[in-house]
BAFI-3210 file (N, C-alpha, C; in Angstrom, 3 decimals, decimal comma, padded with zeros to 6 digits):
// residues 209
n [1|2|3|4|5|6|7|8|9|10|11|12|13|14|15|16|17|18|19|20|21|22|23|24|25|26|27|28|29|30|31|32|33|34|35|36|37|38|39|40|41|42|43|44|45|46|47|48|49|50|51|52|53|54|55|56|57|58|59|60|61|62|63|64|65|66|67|68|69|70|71|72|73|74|75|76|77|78|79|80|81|82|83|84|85|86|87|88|89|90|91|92|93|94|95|96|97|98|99|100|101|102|103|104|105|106|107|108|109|110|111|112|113|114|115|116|117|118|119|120|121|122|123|124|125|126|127|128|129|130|131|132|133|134|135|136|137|138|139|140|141|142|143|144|145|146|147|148|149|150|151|152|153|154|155|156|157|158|159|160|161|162|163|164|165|166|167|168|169|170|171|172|173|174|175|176|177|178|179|180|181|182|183|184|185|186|187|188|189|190|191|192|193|194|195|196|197|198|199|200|201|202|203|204|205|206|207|208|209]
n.u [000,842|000,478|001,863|001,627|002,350|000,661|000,299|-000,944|-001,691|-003,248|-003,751|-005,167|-006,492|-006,876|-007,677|-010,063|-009,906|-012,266|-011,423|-009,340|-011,176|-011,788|-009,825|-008,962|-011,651|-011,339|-008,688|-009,060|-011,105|-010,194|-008,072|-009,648|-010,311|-007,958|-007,452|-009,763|-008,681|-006,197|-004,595|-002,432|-002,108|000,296|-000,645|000,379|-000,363|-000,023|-000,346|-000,101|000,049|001,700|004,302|004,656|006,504|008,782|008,449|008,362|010,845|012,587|012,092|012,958|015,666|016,102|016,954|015,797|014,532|015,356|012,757|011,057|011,928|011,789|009,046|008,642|010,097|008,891|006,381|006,933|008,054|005,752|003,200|000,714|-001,056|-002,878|-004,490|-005,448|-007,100|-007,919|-010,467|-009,184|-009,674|-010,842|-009,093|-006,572|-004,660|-002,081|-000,680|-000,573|000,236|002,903|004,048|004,110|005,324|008,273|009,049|011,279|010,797|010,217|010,236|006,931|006,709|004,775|003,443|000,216|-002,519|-005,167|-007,103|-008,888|-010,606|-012,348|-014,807|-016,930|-019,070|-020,671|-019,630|-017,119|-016,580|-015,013|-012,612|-011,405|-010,921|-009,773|-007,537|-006,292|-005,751|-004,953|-001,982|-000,887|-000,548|001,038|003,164|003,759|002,059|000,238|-003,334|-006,033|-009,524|-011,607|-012,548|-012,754|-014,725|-016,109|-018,422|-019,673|-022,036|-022,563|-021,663|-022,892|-024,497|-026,105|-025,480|-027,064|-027,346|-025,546|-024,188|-024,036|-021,820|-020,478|-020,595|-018,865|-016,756|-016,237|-016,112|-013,932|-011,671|-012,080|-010,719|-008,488|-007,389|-007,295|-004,885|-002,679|-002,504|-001,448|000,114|004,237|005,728|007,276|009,375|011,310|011,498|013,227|015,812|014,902|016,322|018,790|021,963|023,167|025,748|028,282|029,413|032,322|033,211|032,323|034,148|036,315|036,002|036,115|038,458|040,338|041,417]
n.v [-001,199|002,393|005,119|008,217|010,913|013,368|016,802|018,023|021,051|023,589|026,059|026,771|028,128|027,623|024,394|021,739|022,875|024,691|025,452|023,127|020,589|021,429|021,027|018,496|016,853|017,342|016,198|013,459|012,381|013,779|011,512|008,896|009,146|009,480|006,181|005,376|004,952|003,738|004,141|004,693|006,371|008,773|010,819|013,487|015,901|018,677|021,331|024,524|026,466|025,028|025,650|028,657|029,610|029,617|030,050|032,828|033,174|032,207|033,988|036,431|035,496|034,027|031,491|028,377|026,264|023,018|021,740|023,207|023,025|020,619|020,517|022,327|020,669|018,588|019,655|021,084|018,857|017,020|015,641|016,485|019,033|020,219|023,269|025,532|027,664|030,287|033,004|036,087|039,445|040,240|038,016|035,733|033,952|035,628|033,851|031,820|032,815|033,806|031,589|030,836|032,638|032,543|029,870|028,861|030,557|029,462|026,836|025,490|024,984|023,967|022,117|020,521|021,750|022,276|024,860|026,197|027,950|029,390|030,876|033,012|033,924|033,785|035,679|036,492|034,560|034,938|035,719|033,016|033,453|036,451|036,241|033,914|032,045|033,646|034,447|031,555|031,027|032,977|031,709|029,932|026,932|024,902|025,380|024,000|024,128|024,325|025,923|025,539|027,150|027,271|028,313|029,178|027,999|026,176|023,655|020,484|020,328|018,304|016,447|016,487|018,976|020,695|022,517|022,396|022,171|019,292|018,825|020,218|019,570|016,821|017,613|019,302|017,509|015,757|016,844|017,472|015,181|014,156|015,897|015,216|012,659|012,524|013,848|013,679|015,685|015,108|013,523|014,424|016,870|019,966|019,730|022,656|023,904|023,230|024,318|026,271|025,790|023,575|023,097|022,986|024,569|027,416|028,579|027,784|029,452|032,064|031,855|032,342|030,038]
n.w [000,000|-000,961|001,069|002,554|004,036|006,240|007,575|010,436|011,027|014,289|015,637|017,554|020,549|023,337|025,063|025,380|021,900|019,535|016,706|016,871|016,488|013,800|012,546|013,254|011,983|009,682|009,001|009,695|007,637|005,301|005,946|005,285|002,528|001,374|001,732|000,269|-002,075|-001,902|-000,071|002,422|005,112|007,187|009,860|011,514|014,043|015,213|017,395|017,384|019,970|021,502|021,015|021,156|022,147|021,314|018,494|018,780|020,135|018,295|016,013|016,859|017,577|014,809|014,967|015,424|017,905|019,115|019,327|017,661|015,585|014,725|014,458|012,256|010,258|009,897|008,689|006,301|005,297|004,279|002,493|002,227|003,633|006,195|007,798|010,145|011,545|014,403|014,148|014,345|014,468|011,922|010,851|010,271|013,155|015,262|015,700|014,207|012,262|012,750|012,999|010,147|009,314|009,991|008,240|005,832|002,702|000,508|001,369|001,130|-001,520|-004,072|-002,001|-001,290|000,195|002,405|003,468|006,849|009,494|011,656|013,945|015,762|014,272|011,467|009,966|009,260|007,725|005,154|005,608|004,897|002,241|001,764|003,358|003,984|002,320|000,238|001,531|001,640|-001,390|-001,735|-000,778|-002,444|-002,206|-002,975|-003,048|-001,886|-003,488|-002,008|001,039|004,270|006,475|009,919|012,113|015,178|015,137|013,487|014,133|014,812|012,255|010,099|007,206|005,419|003,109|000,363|001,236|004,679|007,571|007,634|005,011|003,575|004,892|003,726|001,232|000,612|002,006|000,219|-002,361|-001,174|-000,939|-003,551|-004,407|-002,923|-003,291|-005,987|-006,018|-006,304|-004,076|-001,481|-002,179|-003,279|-001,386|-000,169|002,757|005,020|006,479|005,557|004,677|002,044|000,874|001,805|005,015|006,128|003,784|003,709|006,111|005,206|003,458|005,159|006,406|004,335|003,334]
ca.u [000,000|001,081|001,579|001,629|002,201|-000,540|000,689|-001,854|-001,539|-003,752|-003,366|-006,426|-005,188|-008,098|-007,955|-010,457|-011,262|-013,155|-010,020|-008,291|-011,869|-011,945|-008,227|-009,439|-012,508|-010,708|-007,654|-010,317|-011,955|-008,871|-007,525|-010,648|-010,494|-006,924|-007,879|-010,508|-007,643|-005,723|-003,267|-002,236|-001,691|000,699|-000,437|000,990|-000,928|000,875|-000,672|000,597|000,182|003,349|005,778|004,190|007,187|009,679|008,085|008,640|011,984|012,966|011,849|013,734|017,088|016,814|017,168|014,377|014,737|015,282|011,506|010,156|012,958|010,973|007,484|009,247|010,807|007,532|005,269|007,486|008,347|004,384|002,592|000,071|-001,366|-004,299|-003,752|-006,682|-006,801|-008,942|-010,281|-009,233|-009,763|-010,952|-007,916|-005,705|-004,645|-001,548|000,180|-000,697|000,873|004,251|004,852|004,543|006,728|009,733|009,495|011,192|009,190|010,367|009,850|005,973|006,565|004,085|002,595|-001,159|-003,303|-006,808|-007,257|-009,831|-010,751|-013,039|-014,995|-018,197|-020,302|-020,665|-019,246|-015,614|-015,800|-014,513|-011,388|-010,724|-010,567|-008,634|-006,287|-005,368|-005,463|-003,409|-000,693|-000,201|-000,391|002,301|004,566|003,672|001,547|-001,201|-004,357|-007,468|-010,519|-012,497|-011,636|-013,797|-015,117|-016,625|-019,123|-020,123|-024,114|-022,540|-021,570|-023,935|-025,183|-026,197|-024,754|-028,322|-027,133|-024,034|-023,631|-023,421|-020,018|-020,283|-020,409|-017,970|-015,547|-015,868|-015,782|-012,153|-011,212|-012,024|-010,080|-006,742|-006,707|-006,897|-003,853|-002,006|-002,377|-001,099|002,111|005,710|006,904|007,862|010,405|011,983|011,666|014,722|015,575|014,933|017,723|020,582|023,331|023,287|027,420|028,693|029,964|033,411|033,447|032,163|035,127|037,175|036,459|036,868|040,345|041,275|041,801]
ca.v [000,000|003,167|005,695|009,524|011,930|014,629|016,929|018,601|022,621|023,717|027,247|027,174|028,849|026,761|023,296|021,856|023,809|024,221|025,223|021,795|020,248|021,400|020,296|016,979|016,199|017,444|014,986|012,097|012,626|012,775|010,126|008,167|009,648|008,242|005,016|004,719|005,387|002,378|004,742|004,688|007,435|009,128|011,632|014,122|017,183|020,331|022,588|026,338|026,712|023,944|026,042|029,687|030,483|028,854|030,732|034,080|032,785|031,867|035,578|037,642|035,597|033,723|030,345|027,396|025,060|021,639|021,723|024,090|022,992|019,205|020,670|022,970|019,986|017,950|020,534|021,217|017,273|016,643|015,307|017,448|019,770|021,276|024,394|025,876|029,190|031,090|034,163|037,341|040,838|039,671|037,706|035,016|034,410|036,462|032,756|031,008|033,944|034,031|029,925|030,326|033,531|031,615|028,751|029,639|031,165|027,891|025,420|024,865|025,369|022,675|021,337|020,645|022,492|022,756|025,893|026,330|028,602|029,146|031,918|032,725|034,150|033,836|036,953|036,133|033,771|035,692|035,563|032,181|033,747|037,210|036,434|032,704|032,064|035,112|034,131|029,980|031,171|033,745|030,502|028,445|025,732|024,472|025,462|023,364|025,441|024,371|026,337|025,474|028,291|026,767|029,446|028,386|027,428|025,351|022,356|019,630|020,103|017,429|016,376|016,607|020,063|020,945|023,980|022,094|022,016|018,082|018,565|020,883|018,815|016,269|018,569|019,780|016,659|014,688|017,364|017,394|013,362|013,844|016,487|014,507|011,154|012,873|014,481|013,364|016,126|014,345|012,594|015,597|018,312|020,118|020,364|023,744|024,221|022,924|025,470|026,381|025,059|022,883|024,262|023,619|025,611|028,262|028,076|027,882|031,106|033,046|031,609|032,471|028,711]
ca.w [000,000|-001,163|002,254|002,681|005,018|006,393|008,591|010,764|011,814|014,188|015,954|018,819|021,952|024,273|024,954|023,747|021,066|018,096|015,808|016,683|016,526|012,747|012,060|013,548|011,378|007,974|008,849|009,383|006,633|004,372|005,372|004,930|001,057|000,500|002,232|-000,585|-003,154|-001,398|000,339|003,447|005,538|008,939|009,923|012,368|014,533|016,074|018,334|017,719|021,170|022,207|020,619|020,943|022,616|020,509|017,734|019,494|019,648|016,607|015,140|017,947|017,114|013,875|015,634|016,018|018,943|018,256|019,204|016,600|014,018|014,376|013,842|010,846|009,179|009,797|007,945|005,031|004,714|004,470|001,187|002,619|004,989|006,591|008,218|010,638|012,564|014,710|013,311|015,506|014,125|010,845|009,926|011,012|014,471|015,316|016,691|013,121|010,748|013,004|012,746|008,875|008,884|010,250|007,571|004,436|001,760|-000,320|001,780|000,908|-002,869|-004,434|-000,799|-001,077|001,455|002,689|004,666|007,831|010,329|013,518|014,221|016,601|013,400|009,947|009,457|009,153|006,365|003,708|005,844|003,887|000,783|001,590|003,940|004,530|000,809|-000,427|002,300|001,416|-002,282|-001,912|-000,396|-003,550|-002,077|-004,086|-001,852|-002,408|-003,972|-000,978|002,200|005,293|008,003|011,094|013,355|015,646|014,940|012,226|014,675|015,202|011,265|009,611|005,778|004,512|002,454|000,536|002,404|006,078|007,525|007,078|003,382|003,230|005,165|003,083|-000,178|001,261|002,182|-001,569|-003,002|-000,711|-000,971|-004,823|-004,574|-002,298|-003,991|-007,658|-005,384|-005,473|-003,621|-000,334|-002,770|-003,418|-000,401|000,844|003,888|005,183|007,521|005,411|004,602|000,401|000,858|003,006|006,399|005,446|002,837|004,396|006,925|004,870|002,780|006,161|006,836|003,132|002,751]
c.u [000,876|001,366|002,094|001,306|001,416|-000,304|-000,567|-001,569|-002,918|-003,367|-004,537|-005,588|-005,944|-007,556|-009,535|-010,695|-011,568|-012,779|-009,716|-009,717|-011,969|-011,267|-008,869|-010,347|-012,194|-009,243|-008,577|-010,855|-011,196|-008,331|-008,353|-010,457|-009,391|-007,088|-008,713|-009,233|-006,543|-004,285|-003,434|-001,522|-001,063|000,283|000,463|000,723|-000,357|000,026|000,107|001,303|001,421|004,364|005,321|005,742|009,199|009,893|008,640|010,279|012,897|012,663|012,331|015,067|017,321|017,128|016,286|015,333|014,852|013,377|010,577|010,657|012,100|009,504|007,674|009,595|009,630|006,361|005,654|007,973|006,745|004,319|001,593|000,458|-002,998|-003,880|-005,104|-006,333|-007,928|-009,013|-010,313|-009,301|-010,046|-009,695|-007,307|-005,305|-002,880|000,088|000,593|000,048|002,281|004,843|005,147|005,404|008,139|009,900|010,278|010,616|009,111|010,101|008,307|006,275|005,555|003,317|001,083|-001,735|-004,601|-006,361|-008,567|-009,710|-011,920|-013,549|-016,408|-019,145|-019,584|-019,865|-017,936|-015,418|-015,068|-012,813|-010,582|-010,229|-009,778|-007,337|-005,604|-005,167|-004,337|-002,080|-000,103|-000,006|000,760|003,210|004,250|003,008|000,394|-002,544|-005,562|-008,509|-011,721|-012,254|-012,699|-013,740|-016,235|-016,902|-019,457|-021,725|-023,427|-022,111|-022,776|-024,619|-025,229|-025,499|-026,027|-028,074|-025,787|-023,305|-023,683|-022,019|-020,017|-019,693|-019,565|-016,428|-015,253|-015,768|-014,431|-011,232|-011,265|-010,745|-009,001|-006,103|-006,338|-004,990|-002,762|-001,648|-001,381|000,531|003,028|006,180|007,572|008,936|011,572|012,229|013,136|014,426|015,910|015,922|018,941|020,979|023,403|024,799|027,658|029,171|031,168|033,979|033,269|033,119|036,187|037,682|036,652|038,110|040,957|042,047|041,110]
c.v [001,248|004,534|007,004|010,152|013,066|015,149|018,134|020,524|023,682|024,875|027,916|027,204|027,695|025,252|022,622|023,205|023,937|024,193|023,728|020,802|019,890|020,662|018,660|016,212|016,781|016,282|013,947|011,815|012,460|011,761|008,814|008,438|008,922|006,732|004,589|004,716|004,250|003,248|004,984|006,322|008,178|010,626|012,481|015,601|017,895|021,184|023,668|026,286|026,182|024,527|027,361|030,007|030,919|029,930|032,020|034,672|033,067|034,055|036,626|037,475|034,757|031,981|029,390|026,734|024,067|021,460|021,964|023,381|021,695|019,718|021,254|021,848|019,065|018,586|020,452|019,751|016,719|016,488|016,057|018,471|020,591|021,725|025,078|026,529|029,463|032,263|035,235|038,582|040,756|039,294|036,657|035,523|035,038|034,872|031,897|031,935|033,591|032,502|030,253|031,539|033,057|030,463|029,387|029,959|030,546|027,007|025,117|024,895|024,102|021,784|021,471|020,801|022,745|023,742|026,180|027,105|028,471|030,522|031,866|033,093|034,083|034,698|037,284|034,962|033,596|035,502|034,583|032,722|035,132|037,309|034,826|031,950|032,223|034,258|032,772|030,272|032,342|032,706|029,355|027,580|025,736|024,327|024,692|024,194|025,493|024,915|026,222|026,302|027,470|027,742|028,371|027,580|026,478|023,741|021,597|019,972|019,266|017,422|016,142|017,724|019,958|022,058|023,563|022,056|020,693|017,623|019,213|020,401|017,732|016,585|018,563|018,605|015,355|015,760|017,312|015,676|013,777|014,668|015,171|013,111|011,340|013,876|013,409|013,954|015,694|013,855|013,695|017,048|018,332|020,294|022,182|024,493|024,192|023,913|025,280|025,751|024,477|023,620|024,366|024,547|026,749|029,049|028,471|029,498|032,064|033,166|031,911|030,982|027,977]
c.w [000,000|000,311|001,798|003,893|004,969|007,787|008,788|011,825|012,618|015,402|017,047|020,179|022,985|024,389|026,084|023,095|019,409|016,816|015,571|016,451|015,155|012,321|012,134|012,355|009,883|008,292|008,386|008,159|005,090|003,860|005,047|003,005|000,626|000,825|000,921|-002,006|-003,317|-000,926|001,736|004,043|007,328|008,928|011,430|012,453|015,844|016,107|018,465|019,264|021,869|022,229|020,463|021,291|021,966|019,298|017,789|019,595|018,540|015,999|016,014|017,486|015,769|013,704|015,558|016,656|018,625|018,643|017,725|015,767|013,673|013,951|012,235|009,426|008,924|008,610|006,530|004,172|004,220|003,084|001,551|003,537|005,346|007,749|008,787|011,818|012,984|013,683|014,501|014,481|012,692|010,020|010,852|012,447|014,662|015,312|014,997|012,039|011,202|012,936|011,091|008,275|008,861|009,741|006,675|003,643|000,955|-000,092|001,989|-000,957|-003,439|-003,020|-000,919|-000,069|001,594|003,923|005,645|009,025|010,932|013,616|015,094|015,803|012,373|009,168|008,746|008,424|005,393|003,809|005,355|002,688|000,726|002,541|003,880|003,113|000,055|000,097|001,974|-000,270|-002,456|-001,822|-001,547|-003,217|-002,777|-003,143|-002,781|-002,744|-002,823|000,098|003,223|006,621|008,483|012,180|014,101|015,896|013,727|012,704|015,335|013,614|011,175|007,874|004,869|002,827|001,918|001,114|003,937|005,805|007,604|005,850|002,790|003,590|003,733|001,784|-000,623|001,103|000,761|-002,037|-002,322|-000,997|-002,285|-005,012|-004,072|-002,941|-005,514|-007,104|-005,127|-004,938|-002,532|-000,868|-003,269|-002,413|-000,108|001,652|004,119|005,993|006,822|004,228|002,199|000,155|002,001|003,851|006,375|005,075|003,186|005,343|006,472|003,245|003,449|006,626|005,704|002,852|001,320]
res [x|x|x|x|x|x|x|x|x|x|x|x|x|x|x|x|x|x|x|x|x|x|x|x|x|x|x|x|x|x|x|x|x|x|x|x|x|x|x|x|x|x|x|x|x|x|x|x|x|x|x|x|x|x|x|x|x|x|x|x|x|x|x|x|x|x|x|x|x|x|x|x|x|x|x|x|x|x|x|x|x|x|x|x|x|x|x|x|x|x|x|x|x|x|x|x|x|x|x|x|x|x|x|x|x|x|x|x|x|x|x|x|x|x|x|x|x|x|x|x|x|x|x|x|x|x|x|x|x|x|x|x|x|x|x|x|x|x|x|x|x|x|x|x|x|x|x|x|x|x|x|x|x|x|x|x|x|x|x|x|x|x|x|x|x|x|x|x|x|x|x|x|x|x|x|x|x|x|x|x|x|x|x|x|x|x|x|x|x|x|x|x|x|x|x|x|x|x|x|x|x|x|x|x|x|x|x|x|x]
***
């Protein structure tokens, strides 16, 4: 059986909460989709919150922790991803922008992505389409055309409609399996950390050697 990685990003400050709730039932759902495909799938879900501080870190000196650097190399190694934020001030959450500032702006180039957010009304939907969009399509990743907002009156729908958030999960979730299933990039990612020349070399053009 063919296997793929789906790495899960989910940026809810709460535990529980209805962010990582979403993340949750778009993984599931996924990997149920490549399952029908005959593909097997690991995934692997990071909580913002673990490494807020890491984060904070990292963009003061430049640095990731061996903490962060494992969630970093996790994300960007992924055959996927789904990526799910609160919505604060009509826009991403402040915690979810600064993790994907400190990746490189290369290291999603080609990564397939469903995007999702969280909000307490309807109102802040749009926020899929001008902010969390824009931003994974500036870093090259190939965003799914489905993007799922979750108010909160929208839990406990039923999949009677295609406008419940049932039907929208699984909308999201047909379309990231199909990406995912039709990607080699896992077979090809760089790593994001390692040095454009060896360290040597480097070394050795400061010593004039």
């Amino acid at each position: 059986m063919t296997t793929r990685t789906l790495a899960v990003v989910s940026a809810g400050l709460s535990q529980p909460s209805s962010t990582r709730m979403l993340a949750d039932k778009l993984s599931d759902a996924t990997v149920a989709k490549l399952a029908e495909q005959g593909i097997d799938t690991t995934v692997e879900t990071f909580e913002l919150r673990d490494v807020a501080t890491d984060i904070m870190n990292h963009m003061l000196t430049g640095f990731p922790s061996p903490k962060l650097e494992a969630v970093i190399e996790a994300v960007t190694g992924a055959d996927g991803l789904i990526a799910v934020t609160p919505i604060f001030t009509t826009s991403y959450s402040g915690l979810f922008k600064s993790f994907f500032d400190v990746i490189d702006s290369g290291a999603l180039a080609e990564l397939p992505v469903v995007i999702g957010a969280t909000a307490g009304t309807p109102r802040h939907s749009l926020a899929l389409d001008y902010a969390l969009r824009p931003m994974f399509t500036y870093l090259h990743a190939i965003v799914a055309p489905t993007g799922v907002f979750a108010a909160t009156g929208d839990w406990g729908e039923s999949a009677d409609s295609v406008k419940t958030l049932p039907a929208r999960i699984d909308r999201a979730a047909g379309e990231l399996a199909a990406l995912v299933a039709a990607s080699d990039r896992s077979a090809s990612v760089r790593d994001p950390f390692a040095l454009e020349r060896p360290f040597g070399h480097l070394i050795g053009g400061l010593t004039g050697e």
